[in-house]
FIMARVEX-449717 format. One line per 5 residues: for each residue x, y, z of C-alpha. Coordinates in nm, 2 decimals. Example, Ala and Ser with C-alpha at 12.3 -4.5 7.8 and 13.67 -1.06 7.14 Angstrom:
residues 2
1.23,-0.45,0.78  1.37,-0.11,0.71
//
This chain:
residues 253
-0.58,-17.71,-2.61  -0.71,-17.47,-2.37  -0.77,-17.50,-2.03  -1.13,-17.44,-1.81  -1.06,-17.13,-1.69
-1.19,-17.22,-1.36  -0.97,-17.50,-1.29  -0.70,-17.24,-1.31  -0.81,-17.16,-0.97  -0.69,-17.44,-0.78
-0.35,-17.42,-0.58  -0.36,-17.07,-0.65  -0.34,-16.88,-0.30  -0.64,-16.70,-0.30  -0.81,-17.05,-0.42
-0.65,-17.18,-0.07  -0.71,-16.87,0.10  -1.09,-16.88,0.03  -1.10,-17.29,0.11  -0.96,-17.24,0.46
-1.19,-16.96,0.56  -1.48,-17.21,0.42  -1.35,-17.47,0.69  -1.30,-17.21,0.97  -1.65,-17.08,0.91
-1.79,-17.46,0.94  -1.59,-17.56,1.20  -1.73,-17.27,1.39  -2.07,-17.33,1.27  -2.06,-17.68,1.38
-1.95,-17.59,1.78  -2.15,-17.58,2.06  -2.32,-17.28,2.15  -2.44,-17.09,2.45  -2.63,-16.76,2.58
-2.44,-16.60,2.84  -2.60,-16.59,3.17  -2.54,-16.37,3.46  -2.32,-16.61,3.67  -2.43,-16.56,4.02
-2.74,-16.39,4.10  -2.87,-16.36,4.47  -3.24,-16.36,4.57  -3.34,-16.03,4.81  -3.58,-15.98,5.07
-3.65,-15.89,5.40  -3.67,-16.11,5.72  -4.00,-15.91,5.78  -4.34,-15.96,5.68  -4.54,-15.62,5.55
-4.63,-15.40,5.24  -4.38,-15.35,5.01  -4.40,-14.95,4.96  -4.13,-14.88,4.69  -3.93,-14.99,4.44
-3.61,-14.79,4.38  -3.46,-14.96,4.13  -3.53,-15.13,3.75  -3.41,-15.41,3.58  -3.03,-15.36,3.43
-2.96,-15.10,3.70  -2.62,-15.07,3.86  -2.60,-15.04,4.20  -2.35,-14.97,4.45  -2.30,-15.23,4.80
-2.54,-15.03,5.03  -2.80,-14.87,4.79  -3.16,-14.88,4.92  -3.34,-15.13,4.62  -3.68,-15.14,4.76
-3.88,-15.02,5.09  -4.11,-15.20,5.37  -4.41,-15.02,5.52  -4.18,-14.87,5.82  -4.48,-14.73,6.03
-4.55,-15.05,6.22  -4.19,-15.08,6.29  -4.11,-14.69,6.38  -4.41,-14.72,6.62  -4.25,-15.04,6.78
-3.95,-14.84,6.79  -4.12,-14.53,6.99  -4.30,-14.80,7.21  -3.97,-15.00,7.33  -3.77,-14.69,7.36
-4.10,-14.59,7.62  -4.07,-14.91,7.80  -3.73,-14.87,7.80  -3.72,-14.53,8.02  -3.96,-14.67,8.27
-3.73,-14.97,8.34  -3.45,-14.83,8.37  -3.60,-14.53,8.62  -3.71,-14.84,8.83  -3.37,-15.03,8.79
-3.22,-14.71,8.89  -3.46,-14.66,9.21  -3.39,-15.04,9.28  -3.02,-15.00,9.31  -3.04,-14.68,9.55
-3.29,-14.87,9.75  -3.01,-15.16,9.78  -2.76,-14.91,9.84  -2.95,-14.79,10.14  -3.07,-15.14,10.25
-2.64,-15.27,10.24  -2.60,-14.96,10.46  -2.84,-14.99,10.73  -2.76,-15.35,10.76  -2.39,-15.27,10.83
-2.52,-15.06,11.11  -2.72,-15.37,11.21  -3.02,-15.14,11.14  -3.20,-15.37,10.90  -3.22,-15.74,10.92
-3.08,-16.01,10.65  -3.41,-16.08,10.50  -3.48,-15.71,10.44  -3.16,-15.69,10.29  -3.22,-16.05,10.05
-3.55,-15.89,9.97  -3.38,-15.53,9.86  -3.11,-15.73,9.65  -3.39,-15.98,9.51  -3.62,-15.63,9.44
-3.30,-15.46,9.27  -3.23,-15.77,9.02  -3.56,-15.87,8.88  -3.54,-15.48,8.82  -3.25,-15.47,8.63
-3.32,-15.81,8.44  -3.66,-15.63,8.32  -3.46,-15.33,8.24  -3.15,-15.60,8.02  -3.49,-15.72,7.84
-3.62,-15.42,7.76  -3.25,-15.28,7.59  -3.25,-15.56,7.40  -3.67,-15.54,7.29  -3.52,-15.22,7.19
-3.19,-15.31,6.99  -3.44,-15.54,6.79  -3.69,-15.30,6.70  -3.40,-15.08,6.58  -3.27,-15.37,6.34
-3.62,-15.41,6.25  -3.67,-15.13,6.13  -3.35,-15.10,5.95  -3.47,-15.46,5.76  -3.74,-15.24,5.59
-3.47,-15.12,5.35  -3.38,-15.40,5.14  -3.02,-15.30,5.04  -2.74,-15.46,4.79  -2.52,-15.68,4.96
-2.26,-15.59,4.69  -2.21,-15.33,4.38  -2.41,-15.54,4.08  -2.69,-15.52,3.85  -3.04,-15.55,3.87
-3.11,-15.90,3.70  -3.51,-15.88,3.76  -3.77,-15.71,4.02  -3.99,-16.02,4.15  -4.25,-15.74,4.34
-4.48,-15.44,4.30  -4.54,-15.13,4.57  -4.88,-15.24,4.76  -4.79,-15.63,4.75  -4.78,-15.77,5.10
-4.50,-16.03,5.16  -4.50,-16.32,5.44  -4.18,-16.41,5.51  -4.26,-16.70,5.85  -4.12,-16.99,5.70
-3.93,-16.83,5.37  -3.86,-16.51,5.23  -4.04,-16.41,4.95  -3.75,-16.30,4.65  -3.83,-15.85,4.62
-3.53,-15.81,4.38  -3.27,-16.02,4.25  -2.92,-15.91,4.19  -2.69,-16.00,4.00  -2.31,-16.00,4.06
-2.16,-15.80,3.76  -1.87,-15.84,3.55  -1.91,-16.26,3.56  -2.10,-16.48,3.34  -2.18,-16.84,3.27
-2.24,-17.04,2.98  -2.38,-17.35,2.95  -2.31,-17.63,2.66  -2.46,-17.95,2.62  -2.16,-18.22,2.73
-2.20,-18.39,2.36  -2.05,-18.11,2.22  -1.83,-18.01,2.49  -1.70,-18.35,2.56  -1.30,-18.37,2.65
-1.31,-18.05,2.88  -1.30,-18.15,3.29  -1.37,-17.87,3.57  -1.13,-17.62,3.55  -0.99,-17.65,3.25
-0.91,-17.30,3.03  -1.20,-17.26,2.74  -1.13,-17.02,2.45  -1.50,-16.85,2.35  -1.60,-16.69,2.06
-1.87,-16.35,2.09  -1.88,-16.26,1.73  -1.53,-16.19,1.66  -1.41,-16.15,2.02  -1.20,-16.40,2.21
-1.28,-16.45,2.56  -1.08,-16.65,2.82  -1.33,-16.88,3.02  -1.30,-17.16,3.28  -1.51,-17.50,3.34
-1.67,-17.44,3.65  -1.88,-17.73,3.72  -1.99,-18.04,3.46  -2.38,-18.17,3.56  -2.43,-18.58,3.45
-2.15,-18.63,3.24  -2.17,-19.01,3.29  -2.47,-18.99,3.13  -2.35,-18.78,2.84  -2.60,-18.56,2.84
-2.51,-18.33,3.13  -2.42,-17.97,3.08  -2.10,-17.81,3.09  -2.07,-17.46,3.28  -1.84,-17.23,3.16
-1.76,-16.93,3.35  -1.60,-16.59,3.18  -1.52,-16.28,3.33  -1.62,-15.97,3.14  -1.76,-15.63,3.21
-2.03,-15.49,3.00  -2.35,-15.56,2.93  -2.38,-15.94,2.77  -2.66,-16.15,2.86  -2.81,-16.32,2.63
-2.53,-16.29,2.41  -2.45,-16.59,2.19  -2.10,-16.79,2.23  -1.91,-17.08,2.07  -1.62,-17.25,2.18
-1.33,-17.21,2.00  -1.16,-17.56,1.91  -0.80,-17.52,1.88
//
């Protein structure tokens, strides 16, 4: 009597083989997944209010700490500049005319030329001088970091995540800054699972990923709700390259 010739098949290796990469691939398919996010990404603007008048940059740009991203409208801000520098040289002419005029005052008083309330008045004449002349440095110092706020620069080497405004577009920024670019910090990424299907894993614990075939070492960062069970479990990894959007699994042991 002759056997089926597929039962044959079972307990051989390749029959056992073939089983567990059945398992593997439904134990994967049933994980949680996630799309990889950029982990930290940092809103940019100016403290100033005017018209945006360039854009140097595009979304998924590098950048380097320092690079210029995007421009104000500098003219109101460079004739500020030429106006407190102005003030400033008249000031300090009179500051400096003040203090000889004190100078002379101390001396003739000494040779009892001048009397005490000639001299107050000199020394009264010679500090509201100089305290108009301490204002008018610092009017200046600002409108010098003024107009050095027109270039929005990177705070640190990262990508460009997304460009929230156009050349032309006039921000107000009284009570908050309007967002002009937003950059993100590269080589760090988050991923976020539902708790359900992350459930066991507290903050800080190691998470093994999956991208495609590719293992990647992660970390819990922060779990949202979990008495709830329903919250969301952050997952940080650290990778270079470019992967967001890129769909992840965790890797069960």
């Amino acid at each position: 009597m002759s056997l089926d010739p597929s039962r044959k098949l079972f307990g051989t290796p390749i029959f056992l083989l073939v089983l567990t990469m059945l398992f593997a691939a439904r134990a994967l398919a049933d994980s949680p997944a996630a799309r990889l996010e950029w982990a930290e990404v940092v809103p940019l603007s100016s403290p100033l209010s005017g018209r945006i008048d360039t854009i140097r940059v595009k979304p998924g740009e590098r950048v380097k700490q320092g690079q210029i991203l995007a421009t104000l409208d500098a003219r109101p801000y460079k004739a500020e500049l030429k106006r407190a520098r102005a003030v400033l040289r008249g000031l300090k002419s009179r500051a400096d005319e003040a203090r000889r005029e004190l100078d002379r005052a101390r001396e003739l008083f000494e040779r009892t030329v001048l009397s005490k309330t000639d001299l107050q008045q000199a020394e009264i004449d010679f500090d509201l001088a100089e305290g108009n002349w301490l204002r008018a440095r610092a009017e200046l110092e600002k409108a010098e970091i003024d107009l050095e706020y027109t270039r929005i620069r990177a705070p640190f080497s990262g990508v460009v995540a997304a460009i929230e405004a156009s050349p032309g577009e006039v921000i107000v920024n009284r009570c908050q800054a309007t967002p002009v670019v937003r950059l993100a910090r590269g080589g760090r990424w988050l991923a976020r699972f539902s708790f359900a299907g992350a459930s066991g894993l507290r903050v800080g614990d190691a998470v093994k990923l999956l991208l495609d075939d590719e293992a990647l070492n992660g970390r819990v960062g922060r779990i949202h709700n979990a008495d709830r069970n329903v919250g969301i479990v952050e997952v940080v990894v650290d990778k270079e390259g470019e992967l967001a959007g890129k769909l992840v699994k965790i890797q069960r042991p």
